[in-house]
N, C-alpha and C positions, 0 to 999 in steps of 0.2 A: 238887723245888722247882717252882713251875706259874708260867708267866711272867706278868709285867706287861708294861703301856705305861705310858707319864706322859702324862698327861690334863690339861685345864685346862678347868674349870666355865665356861661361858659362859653360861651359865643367869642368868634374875634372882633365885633363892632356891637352896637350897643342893639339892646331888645325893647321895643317898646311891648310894656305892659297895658290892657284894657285902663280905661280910665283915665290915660294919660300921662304915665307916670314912665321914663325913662331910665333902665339901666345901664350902668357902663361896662365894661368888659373886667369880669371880677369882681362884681359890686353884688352886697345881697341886699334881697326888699322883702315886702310883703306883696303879692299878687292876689289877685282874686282868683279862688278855685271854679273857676269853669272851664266851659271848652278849651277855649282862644289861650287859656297859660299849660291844659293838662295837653295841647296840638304842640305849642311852643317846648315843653319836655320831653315829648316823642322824636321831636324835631334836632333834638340833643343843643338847643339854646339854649335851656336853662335847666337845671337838674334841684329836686326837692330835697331842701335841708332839713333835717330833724328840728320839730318843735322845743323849743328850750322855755325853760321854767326860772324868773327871776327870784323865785325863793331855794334852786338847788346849787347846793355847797359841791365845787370840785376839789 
């Protein structure tokens, strides 16, 4: 299994992700951690969300 990050589109038009997966402007996903999404972060299109835990209580 190849890891992701979760990402959120900060872009004003949509980012396509490796793989084939589209986001829309404001939309968060899971991306594949390689080059092509950590170039699109630099790139200031998408910026990395913190990992969240569906067992932590807010």
């Amino acid at each position: 299994m190849s890891q992701t990050i979760t990402v959120k589109n900060v872009a004003r038009g949509t980012v396509d992700l490796e793989g084939g997966r589209i986001l829309a402007p404001g939309e968060s996903g899971e991306a594949p951690d390689n080059d092509r999404t950590r170039a699109q972060i630099a790139s200031e299109l998408l910026v990395e969300m913190p990992a969240t835990n569906a067992g932590d209580a807010s």
